[in-house]
C-alpha positions as CSV (number, residue, x, y, z in Angstrom):
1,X,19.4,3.8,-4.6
2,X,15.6,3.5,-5.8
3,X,14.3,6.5,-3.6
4,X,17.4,9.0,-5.3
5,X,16.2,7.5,-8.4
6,X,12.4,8.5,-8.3
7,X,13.7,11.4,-6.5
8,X,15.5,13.0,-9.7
9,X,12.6,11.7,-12.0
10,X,10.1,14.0,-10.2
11,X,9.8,17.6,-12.0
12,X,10.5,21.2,-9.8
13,X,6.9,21.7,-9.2
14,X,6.9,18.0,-7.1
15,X,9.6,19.3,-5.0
16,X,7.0,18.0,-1.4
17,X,6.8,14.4,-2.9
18,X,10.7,14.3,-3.4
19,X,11.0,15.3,0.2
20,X,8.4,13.4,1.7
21,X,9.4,10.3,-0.9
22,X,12.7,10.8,1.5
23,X,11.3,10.8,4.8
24,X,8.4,8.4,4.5
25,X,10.4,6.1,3.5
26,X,14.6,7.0,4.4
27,X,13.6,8.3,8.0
28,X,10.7,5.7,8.6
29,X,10.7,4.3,12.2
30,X,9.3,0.9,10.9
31,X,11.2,-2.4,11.1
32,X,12.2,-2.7,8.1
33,X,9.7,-6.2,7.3
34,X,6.5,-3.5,8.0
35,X,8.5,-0.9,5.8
36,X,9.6,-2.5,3.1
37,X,6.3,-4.6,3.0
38,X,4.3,-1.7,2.9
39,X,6.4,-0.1,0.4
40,X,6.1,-3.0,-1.8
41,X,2.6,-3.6,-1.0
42,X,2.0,0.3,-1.6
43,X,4.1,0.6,-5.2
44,X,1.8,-2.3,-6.6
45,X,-1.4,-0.6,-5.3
46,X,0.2,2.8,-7.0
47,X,-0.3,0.9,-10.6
48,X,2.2,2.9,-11.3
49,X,5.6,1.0,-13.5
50,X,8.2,3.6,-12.9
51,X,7.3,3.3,-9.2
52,X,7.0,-0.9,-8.9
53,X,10.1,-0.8,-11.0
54,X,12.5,1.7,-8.9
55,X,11.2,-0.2,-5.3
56,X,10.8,-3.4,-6.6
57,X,14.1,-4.9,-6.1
58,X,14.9,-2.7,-3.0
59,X,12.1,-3.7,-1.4
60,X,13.3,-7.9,-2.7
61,X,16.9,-7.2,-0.7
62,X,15.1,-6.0,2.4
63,X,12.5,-8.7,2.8
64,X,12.7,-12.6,3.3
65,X,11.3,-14.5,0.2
66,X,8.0,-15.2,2.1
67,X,7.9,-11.3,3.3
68,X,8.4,-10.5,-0.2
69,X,5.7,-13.2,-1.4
70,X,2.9,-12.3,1.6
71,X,3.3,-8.0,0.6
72,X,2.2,-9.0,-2.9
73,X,-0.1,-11.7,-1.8
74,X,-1.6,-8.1,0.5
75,X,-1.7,-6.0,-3.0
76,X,-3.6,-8.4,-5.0
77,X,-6.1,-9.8,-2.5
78,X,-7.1,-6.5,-1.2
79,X,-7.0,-4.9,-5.1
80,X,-10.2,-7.3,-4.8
81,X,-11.3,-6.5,-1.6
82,X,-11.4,-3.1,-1.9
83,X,-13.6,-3.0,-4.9
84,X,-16.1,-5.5,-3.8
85,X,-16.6,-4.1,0.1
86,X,-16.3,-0.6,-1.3
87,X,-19.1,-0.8,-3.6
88,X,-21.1,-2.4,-0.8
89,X,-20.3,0.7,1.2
90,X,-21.5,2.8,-1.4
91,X,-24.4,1.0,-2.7
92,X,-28.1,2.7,-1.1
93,X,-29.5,-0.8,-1.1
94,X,-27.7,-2.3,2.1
95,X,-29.6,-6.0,1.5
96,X,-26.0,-6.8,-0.9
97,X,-23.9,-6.7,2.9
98,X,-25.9,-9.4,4.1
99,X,-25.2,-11.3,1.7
100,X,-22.4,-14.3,1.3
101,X,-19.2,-12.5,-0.6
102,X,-18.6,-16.1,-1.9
103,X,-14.5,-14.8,-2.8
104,X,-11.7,-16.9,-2.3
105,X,-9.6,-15.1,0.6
106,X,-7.4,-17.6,2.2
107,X,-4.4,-15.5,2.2
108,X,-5.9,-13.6,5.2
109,X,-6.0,-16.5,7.3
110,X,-2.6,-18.0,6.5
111,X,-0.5,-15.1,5.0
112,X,2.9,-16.4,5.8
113,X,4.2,-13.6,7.8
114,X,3.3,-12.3,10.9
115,X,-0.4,-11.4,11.4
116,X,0.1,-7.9,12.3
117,X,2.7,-7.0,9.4
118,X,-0.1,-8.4,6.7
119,X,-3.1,-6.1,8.0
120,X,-0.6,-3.2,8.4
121,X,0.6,-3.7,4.1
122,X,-3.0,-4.5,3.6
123,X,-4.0,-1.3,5.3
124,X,-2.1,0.6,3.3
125,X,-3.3,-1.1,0.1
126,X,-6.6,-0.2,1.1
127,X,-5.8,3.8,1.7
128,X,-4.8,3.9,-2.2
129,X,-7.8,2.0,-3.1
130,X,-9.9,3.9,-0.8
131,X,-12.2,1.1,0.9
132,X,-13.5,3.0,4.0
133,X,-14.9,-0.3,5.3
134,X,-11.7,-2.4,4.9
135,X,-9.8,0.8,6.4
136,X,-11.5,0.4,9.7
137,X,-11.4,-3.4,9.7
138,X,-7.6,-3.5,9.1
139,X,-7.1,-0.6,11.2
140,X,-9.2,-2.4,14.1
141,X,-7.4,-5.6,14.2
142,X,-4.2,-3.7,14.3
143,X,-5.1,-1.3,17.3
144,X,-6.4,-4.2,18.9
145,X,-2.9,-6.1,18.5
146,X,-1.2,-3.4,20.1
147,X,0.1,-1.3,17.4
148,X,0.3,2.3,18.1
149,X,-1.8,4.9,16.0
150,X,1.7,6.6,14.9
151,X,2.2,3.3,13.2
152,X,-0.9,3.1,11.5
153,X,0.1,6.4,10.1
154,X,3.3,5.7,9.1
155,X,1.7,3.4,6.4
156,X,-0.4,6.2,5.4
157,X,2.2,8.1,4.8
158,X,3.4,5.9,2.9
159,X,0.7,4.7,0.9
160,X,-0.2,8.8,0.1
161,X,3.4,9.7,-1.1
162,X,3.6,6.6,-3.3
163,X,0.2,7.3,-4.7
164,X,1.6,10.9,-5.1
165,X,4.7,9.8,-7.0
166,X,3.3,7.8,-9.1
167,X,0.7,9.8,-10.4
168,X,3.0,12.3,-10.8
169,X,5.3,10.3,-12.8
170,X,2.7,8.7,-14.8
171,X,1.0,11.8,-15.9
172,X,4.9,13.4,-16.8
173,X,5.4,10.2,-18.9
174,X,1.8,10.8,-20.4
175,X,2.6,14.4,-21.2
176,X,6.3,13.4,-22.8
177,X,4.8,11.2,-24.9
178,X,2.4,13.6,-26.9
């Protein structure tokens, strides 16, 4: 199994990632489309090989082809996203949000999946990306389609451990090869 795999690959001193790699993901009260759509979603986001490589074809056995299609669709559309509304957060000179973002987006409307199951994986894209503004867009359109806050953090969860993992794995590769 993927998760024992990244499991053993994590050194002593990650011993919390291993653990909460295990119940973020093992114990997860998520239907497994949401799950395994967020941990795809999330393991893209992560940039991370080892990580994209170990869930990657999990995730492929747990989702239908179009699940599995509309989670990456959610990685690389809001790997844009985040950037560009991000740095319109962050810039002083708040004349750029007025004006027309002029990005192709159509995924959004017409993901494939159910509605709710995009914004959740695209939620948790944008919590490894950090885009405060698409955070509370994503996060509004779920509350308001009924999804419980314990949900919404589920994928938090989720996105924080595989960003955790990865790093971790990345810099332990880094450090290997010197």
């Amino acid at each position: 199994m993927a998760l024992d795999e990244l499991k053993a690959a994590l050194p002593d001193y990650a011993k919390d990632l291993k653990l909460n790699l295990g119940s973020v993901i093992g114990n997860s009260g998520l239907p497994e489309q949401q799950l395994w759509g967020t941990v795809l979603a999330c393991a893209i986001a992560s940039r991370s090989p080892r990580v994209l490589a170990e869930l990657e074809p999990e995730a492929r056995e747990h989702l239908s082809e179009q699940a599995y299609t509309a989670a990456k669709a959610a990685a690389a559309v809001m790997a844009m996203n985040n950037v560009y509304y991000r740095t319109l957060h962050l810039l002083s000179d708040k004349e750029y949000g007025t004006m027309r973002a002029g990005l192709r987006m159509n995924v959004l409307g017409n993901p494939g999946v159910d509605k709710v199951d995009f914004e959740l994986w695209s939620f948790a894209v944008s919590a490894i990306n950090g885009c405060g503004m698409c955070l509370d867009s994503h996060e509004q359109v779920l509350r308001k389609a009924g999804v419980e806050r314990e949900t919404v953090q589920e994928a938090i969860k989720i996105a924080a451990v595989l960003a955790a993992v990865g790093a971790t794995l990345d810099a332990e590769g880094s450090l290997a090869a010197v």
